[in-house]
N, CA, C and O atoms as a GROMACS GRO file, in nm:
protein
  512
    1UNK      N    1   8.369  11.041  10.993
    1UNK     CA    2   8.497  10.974  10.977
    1UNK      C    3   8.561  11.026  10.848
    1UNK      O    4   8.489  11.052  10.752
    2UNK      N    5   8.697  11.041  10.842
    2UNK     CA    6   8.762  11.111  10.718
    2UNK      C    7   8.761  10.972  10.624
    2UNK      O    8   8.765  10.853  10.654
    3UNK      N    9   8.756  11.035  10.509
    3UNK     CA   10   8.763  10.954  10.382
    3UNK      C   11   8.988  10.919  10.413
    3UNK      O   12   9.084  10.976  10.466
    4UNK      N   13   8.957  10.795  10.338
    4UNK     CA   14   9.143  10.736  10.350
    4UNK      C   15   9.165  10.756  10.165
    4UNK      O   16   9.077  10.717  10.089
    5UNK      N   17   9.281  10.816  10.118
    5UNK     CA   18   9.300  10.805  10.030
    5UNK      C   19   9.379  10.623   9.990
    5UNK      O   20   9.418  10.536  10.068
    6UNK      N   21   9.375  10.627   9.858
    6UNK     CA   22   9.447  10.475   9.803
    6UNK      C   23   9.557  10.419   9.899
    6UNK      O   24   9.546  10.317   9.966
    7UNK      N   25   9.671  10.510   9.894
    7UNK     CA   26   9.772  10.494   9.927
    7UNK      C   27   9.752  10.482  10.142
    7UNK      O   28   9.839  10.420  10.204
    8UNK      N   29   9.654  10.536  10.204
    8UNK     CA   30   9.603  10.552  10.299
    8UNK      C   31   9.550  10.413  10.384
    8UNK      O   32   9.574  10.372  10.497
    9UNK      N   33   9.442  10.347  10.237
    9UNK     CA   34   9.364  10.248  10.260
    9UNK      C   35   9.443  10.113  10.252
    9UNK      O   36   9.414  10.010  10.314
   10UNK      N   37   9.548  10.132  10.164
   10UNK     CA   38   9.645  10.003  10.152
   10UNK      C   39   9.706   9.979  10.293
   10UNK      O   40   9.696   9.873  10.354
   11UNK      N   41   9.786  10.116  10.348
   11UNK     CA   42   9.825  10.055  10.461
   11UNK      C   43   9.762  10.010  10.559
   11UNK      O   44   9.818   9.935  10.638
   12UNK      N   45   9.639  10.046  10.572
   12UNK     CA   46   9.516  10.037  10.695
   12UNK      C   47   9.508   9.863  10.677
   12UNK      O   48   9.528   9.779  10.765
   13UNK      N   49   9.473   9.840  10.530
   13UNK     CA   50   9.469   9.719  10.512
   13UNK      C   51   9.513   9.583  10.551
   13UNK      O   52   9.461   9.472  10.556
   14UNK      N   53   9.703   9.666  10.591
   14UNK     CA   54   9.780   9.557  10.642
   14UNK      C   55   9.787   9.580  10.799
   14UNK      O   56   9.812   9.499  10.888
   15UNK      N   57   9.757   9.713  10.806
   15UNK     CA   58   9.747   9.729  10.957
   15UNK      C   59   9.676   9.599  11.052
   15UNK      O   60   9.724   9.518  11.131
   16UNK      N   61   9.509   9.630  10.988
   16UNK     CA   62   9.425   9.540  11.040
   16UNK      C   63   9.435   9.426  10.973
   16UNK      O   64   9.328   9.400  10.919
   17UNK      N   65   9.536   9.330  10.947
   17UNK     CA   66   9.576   9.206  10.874
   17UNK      C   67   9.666   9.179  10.984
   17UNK      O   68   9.658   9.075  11.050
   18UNK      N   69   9.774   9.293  11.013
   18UNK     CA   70   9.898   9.261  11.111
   18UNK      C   71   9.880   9.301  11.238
   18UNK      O   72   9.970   9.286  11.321
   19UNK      N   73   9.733   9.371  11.278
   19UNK     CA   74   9.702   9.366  11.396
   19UNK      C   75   9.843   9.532  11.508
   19UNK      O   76   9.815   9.625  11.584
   20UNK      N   77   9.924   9.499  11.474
   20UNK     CA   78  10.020   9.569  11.538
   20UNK      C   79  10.163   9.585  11.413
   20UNK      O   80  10.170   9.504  11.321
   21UNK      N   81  10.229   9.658  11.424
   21UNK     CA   82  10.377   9.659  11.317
   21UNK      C   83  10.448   9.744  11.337
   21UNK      O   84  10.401   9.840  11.398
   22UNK      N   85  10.579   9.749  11.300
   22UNK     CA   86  10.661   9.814  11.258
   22UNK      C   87  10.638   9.870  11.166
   22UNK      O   88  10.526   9.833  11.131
   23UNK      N   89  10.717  10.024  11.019
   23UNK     CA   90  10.706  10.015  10.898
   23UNK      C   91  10.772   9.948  10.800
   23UNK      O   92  10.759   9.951  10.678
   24UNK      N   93  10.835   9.893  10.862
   24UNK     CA   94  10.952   9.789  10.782
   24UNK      C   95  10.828   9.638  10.755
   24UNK      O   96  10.798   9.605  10.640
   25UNK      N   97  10.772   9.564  10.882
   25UNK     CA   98  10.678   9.526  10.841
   25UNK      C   99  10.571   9.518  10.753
   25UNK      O  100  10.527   9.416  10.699
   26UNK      N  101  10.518   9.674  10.737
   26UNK     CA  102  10.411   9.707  10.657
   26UNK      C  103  10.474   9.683  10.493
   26UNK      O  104  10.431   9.606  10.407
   27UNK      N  105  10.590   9.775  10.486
   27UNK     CA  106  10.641   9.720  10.377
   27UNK      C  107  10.670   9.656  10.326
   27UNK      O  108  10.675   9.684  10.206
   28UNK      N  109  10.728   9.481  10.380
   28UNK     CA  110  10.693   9.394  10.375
   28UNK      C  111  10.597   9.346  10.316
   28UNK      O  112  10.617   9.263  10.227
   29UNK      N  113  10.467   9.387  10.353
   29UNK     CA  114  10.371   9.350  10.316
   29UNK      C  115  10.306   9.481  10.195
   29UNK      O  116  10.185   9.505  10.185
   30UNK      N  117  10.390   9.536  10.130
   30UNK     CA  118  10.330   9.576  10.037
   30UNK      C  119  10.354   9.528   9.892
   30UNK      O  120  10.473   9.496   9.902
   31UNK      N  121  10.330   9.509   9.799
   31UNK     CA  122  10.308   9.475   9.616
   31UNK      C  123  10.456   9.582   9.576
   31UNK      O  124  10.497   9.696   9.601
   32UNK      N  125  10.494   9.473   9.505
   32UNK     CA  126  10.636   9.572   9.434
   32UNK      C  127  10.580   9.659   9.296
   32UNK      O  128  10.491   9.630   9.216
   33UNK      N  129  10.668   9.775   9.303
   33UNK     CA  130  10.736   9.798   9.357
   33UNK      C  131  10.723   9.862   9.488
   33UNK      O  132  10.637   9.948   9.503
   34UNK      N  133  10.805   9.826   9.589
   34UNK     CA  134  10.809   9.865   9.742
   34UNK      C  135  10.768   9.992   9.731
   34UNK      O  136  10.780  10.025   9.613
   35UNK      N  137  10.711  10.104   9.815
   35UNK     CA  138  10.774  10.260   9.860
   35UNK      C  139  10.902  10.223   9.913
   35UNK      O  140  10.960  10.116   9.929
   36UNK      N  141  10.933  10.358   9.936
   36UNK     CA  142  11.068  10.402  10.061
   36UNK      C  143  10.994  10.391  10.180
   36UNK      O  144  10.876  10.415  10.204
   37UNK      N  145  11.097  10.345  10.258
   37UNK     CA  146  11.067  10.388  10.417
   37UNK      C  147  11.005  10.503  10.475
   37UNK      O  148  10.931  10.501  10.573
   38UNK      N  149  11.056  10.646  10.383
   38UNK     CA  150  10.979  10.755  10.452
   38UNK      C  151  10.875  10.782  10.357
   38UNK      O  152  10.783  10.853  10.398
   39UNK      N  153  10.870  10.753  10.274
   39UNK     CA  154  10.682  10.737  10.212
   39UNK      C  155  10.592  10.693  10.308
   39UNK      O  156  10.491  10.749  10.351
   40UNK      N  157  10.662  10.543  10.348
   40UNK     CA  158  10.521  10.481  10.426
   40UNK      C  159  10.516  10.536  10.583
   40UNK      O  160  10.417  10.565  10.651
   41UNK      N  161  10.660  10.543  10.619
   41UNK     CA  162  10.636  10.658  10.753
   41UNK      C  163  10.534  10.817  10.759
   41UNK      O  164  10.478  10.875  10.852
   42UNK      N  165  10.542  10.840  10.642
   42UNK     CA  166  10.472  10.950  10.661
   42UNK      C  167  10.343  10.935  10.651
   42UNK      O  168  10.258  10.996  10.715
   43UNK      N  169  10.322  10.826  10.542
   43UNK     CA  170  10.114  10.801  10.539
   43UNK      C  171  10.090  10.726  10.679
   43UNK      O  172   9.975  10.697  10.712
   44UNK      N  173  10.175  10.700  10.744
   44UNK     CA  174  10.173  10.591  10.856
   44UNK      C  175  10.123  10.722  10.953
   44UNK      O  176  10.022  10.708  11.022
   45UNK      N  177  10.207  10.869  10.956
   45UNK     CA  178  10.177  10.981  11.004
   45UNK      C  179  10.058  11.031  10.978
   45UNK      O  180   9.987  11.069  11.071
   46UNK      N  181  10.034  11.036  10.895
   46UNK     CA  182   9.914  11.109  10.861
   46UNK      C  183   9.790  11.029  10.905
   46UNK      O  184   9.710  11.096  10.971
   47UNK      N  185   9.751  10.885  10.879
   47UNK     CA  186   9.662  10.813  10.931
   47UNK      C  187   9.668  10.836  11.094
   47UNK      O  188   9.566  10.843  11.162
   48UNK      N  189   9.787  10.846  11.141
   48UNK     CA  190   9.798  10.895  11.326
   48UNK      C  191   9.706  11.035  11.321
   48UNK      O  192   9.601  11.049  11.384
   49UNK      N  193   9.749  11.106  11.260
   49UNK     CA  194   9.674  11.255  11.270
   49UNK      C  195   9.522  11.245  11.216
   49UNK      O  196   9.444  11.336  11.244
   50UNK      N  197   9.478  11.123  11.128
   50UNK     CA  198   9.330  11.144  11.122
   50UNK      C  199   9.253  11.060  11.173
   50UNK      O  200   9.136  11.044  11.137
   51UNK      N  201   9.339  10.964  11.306
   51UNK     CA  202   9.296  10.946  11.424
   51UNK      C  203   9.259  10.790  11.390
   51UNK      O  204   9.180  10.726  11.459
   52UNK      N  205   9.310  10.748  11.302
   52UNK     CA  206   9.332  10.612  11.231
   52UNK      C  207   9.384  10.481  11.297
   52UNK      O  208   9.332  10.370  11.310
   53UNK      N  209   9.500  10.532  11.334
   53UNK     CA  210   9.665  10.473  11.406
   53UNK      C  211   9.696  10.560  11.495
   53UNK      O  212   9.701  10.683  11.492
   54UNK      N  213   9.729  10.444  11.616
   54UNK     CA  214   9.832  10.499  11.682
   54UNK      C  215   9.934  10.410  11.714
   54UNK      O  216   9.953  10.302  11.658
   55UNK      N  217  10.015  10.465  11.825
   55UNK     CA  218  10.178  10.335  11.808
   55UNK      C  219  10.202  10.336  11.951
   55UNK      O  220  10.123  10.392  12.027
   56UNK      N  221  10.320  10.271  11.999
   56UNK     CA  222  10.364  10.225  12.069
   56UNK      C  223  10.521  10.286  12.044
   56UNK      O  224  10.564  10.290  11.929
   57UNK      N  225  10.605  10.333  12.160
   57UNK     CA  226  10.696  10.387  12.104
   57UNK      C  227  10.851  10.293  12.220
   57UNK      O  228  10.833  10.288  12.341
   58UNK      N  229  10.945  10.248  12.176
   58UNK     CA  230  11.084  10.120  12.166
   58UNK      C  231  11.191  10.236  12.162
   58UNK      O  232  11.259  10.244  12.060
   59UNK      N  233  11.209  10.316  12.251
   59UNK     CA  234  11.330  10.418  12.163
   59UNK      C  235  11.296  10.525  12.051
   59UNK      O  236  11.229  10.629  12.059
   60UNK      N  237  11.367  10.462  11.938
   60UNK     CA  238  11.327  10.514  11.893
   60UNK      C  239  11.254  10.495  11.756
   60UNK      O  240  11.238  10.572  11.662
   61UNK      N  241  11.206  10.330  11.785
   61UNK     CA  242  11.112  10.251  11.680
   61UNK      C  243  10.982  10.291  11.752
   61UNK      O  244  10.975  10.337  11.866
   62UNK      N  245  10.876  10.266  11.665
   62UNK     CA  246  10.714  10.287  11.689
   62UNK      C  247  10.683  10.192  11.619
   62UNK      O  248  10.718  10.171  11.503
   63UNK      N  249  10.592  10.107  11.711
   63UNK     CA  250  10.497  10.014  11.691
   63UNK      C  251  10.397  10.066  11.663
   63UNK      O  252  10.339  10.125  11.754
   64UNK      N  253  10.324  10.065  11.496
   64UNK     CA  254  10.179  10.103  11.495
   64UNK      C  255  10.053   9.975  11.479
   64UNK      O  256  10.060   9.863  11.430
   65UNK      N  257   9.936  10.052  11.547
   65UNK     CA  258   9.793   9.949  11.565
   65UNK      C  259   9.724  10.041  11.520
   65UNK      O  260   9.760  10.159  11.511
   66UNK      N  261   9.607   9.989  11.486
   66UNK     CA  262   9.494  10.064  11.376
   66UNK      C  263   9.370  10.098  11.525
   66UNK      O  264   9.311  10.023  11.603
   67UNK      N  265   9.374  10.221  11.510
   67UNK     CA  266   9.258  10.255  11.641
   67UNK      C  267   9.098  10.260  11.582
   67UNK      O  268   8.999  10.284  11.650
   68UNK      N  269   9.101  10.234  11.449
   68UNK     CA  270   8.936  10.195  11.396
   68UNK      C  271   9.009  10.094  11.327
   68UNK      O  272   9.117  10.077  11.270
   69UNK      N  273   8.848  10.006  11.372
   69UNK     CA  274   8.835   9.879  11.328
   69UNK      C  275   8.826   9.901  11.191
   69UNK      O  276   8.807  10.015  11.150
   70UNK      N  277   8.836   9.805  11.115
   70UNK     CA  278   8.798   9.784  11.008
   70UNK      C  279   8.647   9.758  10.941
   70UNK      O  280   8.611   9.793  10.829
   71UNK      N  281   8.567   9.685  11.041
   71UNK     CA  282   8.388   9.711  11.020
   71UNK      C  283   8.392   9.838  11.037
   71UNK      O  284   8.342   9.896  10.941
   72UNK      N  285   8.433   9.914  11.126
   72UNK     CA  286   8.388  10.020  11.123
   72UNK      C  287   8.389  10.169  11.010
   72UNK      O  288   8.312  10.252  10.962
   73UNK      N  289   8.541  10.130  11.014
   73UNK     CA  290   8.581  10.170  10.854
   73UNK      C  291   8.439  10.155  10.747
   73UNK      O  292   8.376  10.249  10.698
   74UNK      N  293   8.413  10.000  10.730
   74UNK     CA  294   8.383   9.968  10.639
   74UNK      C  295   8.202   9.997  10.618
   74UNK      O  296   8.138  10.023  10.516
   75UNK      N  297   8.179   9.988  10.697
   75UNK     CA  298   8.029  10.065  10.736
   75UNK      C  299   8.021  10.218  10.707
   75UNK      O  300   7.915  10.262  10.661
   76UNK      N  301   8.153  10.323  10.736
   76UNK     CA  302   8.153  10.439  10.700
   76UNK      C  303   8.129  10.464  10.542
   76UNK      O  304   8.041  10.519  10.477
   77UNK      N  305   8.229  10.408  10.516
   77UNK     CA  306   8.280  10.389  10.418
   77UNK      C  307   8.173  10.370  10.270
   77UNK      O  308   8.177  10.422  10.158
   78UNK      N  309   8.058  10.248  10.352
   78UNK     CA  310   7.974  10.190  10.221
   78UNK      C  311   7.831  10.295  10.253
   78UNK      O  312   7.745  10.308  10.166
   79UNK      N  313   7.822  10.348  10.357
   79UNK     CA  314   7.711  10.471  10.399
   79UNK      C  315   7.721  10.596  10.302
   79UNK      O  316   7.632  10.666  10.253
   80UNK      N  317   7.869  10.602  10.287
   80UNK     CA  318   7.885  10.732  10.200
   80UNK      C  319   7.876  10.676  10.080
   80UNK      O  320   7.786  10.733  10.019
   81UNK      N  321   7.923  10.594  10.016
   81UNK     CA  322   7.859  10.553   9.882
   81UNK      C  323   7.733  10.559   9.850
   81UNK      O  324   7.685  10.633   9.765
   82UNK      N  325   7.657  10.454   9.942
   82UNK     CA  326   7.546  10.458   9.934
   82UNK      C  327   7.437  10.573   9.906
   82UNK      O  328   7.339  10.566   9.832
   83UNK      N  329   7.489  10.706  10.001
   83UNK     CA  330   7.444  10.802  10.000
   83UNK      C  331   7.458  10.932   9.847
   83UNK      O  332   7.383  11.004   9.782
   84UNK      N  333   7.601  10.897   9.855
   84UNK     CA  334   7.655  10.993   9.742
   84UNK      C  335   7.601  10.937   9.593
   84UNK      O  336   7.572  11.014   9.502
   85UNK      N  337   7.593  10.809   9.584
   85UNK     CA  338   7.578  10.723   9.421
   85UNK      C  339   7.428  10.692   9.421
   85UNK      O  340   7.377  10.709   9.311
   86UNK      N  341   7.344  10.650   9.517
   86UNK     CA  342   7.216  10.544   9.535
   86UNK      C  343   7.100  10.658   9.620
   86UNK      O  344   6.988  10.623   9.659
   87UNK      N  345   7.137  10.749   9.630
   87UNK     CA  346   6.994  10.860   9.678
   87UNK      C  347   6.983  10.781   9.813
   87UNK      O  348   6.871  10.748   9.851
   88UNK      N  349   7.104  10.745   9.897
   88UNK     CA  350   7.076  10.689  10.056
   88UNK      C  351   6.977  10.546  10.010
   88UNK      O  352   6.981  10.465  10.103
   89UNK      N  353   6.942  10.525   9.961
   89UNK     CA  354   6.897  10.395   9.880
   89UNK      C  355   6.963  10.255   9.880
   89UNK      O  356   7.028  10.219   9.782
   90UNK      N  357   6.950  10.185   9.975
   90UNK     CA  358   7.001  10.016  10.018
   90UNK      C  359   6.958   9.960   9.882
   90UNK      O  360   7.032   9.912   9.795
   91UNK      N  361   6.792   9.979   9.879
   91UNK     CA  362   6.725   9.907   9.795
   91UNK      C  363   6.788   9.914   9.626
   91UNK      O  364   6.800   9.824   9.543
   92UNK      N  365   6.822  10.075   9.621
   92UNK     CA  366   6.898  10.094   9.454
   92UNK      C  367   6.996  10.017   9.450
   92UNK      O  368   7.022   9.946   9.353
   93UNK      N  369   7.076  10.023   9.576
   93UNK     CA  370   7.255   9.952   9.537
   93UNK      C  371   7.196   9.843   9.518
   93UNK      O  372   7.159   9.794   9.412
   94UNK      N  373   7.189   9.814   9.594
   94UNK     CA  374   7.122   9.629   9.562
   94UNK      C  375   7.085   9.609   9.442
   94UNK      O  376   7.132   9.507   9.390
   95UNK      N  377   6.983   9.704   9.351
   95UNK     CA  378   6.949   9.651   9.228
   95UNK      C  379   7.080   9.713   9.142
   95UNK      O  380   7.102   9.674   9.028
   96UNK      N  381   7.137   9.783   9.188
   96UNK     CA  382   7.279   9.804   9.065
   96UNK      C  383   7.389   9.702   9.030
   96UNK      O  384   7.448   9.667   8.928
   97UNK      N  385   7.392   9.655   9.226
   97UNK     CA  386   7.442   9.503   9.172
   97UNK      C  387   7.402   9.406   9.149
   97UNK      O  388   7.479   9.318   9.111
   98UNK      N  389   7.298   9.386   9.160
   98UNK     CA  390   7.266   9.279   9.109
   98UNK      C  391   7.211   9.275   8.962
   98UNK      O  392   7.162   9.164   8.940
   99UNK      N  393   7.203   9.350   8.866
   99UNK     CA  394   7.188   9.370   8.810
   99UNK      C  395   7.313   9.432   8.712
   99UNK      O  396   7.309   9.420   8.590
  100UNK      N  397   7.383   9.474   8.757
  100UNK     CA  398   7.526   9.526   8.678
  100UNK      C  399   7.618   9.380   8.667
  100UNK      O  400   7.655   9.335   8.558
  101UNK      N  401   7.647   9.313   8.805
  101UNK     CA  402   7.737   9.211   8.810
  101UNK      C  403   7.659   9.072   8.784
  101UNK      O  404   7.551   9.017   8.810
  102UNK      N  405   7.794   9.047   8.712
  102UNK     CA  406   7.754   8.857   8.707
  102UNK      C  407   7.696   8.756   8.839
  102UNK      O  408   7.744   8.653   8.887
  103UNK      N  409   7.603   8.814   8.866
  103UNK     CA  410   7.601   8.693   9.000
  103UNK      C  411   7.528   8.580   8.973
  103UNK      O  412   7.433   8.573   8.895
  104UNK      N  413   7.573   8.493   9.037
  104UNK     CA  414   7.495   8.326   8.958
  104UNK      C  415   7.401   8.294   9.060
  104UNK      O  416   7.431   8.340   9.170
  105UNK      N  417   7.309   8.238   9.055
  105UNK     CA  418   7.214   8.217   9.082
  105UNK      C  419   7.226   8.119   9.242
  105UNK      O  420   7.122   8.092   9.304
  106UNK      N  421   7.335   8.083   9.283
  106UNK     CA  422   7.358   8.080   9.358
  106UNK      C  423   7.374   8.124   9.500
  106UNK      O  424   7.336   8.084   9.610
  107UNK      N  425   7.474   8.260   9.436
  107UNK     CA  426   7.460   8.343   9.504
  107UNK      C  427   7.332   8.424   9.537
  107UNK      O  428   7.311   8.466   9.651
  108UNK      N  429   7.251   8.444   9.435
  108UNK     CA  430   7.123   8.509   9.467
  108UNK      C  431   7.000   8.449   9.562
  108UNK      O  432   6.895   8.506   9.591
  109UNK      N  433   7.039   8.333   9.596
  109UNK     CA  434   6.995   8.254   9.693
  109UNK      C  435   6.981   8.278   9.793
  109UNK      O  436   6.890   8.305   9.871
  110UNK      N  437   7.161   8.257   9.788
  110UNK     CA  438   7.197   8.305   9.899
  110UNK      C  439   7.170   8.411   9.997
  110UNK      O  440   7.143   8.403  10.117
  111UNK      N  441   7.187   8.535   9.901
  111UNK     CA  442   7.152   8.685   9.928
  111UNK      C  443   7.006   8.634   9.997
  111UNK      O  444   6.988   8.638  10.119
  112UNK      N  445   6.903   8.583   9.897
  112UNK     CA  446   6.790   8.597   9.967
  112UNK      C  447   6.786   8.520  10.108
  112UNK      O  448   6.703   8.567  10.185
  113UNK      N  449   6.856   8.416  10.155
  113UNK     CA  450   6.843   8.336  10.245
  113UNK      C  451   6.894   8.431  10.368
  113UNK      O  452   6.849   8.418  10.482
  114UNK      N  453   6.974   8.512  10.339
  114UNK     CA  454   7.047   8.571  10.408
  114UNK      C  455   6.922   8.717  10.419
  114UNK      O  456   6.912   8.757  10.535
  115UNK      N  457   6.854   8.777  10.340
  115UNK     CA  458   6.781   8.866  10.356
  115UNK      C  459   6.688   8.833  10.418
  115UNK      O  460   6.639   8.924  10.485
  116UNK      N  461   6.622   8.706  10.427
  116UNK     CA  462   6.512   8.659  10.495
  116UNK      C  463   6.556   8.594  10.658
  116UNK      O  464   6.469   8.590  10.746
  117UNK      N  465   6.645   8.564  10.675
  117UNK     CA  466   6.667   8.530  10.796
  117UNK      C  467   6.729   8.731  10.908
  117UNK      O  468   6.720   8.767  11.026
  118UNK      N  469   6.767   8.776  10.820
  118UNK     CA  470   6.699   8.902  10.911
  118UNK      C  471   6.572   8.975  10.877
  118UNK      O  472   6.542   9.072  10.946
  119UNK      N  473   6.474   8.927  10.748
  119UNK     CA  474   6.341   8.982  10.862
  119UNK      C  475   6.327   8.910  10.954
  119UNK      O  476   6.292   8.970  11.056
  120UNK      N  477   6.344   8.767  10.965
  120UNK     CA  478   6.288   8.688  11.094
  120UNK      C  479   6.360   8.740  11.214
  120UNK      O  480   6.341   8.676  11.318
  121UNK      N  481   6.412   8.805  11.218
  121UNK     CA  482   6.535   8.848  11.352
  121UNK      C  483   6.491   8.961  11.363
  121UNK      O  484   6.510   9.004  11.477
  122UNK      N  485   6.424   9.051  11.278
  122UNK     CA  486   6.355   9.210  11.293
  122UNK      C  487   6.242   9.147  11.347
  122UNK      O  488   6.216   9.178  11.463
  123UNK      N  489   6.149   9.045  11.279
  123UNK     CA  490   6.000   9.056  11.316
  123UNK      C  491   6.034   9.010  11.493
  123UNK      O  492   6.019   9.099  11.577
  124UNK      N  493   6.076   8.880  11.536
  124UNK     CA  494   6.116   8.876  11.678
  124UNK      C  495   6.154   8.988  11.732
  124UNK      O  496   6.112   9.008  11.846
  125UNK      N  497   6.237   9.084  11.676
  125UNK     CA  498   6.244   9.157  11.783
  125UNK      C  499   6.134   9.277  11.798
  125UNK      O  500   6.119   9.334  11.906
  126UNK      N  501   6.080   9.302  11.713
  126UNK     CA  502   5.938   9.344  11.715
  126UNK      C  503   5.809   9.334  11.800
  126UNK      O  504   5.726   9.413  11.845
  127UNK      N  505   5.836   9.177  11.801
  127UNK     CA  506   5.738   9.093  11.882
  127UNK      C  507   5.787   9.112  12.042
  127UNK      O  508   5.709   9.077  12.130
  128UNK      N  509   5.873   9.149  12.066
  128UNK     CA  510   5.938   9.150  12.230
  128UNK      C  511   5.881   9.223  12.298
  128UNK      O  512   5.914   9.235  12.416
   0.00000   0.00000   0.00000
């Protein structure tokens, strides 16, 4: 999957927020100061060409929808980190954050409650 630059990832963002849009929409939904119209038409283009978006075409308006999900995105996305920063290493990221960031003890609970209820969902399915 191609890497999305900043300006790439913002619109994807509202894409899969707005489900379907116009670019007048998207812009809408962007942080001032606004782009122009043909700024965001064109990253709107370019995400079409790296197979991102596609649209729906009114004349001569286009409706765009995001043709990758956003998990999916986001799974690409944290694989290549993982890989490029952590030596393919789950176990390193994990200790970078948890160990770099403030997490309260709460949360670390959590994490574990949440880490332990999928071994129990690995070991069952093990057992099958």
């Amino acid at each position: 999957m191609k890497k999305l630059t900043k300006a790439e990832e913002q619109i994807m963002q509202i894409l899969w927020e707005l489900e379907r849009g116009f670019v007048k929409d998207i812009i809408k939904h962007l942080p001032q100061p606004k782009p122009a119209y043909n700024t965001v038409s064109t990253i709107i283009r370019i995400l079409e060409k790296k197979g991102f978006v596609s649209h729906q075409a009114y004349g001569n308006s286009h409706e765009y929808f995001p043709v990758i999900h956003k998990e999916e995105y986001t799974k690409a996305y944290l694989k290549n980190i993982m890989k490029n920063y952590f030596s393919d290493s789950f176990r390193e990221m994990v200790s970078f954050f948890t160990s770099e960031e403030n997490i309260s003890i709460e949360e670390l609970e959590e994490l574990r409650k949440m880490i332990n209820e999928e071994i129990k969902k690995q070991k069952r399915g093990e057992n099958e």
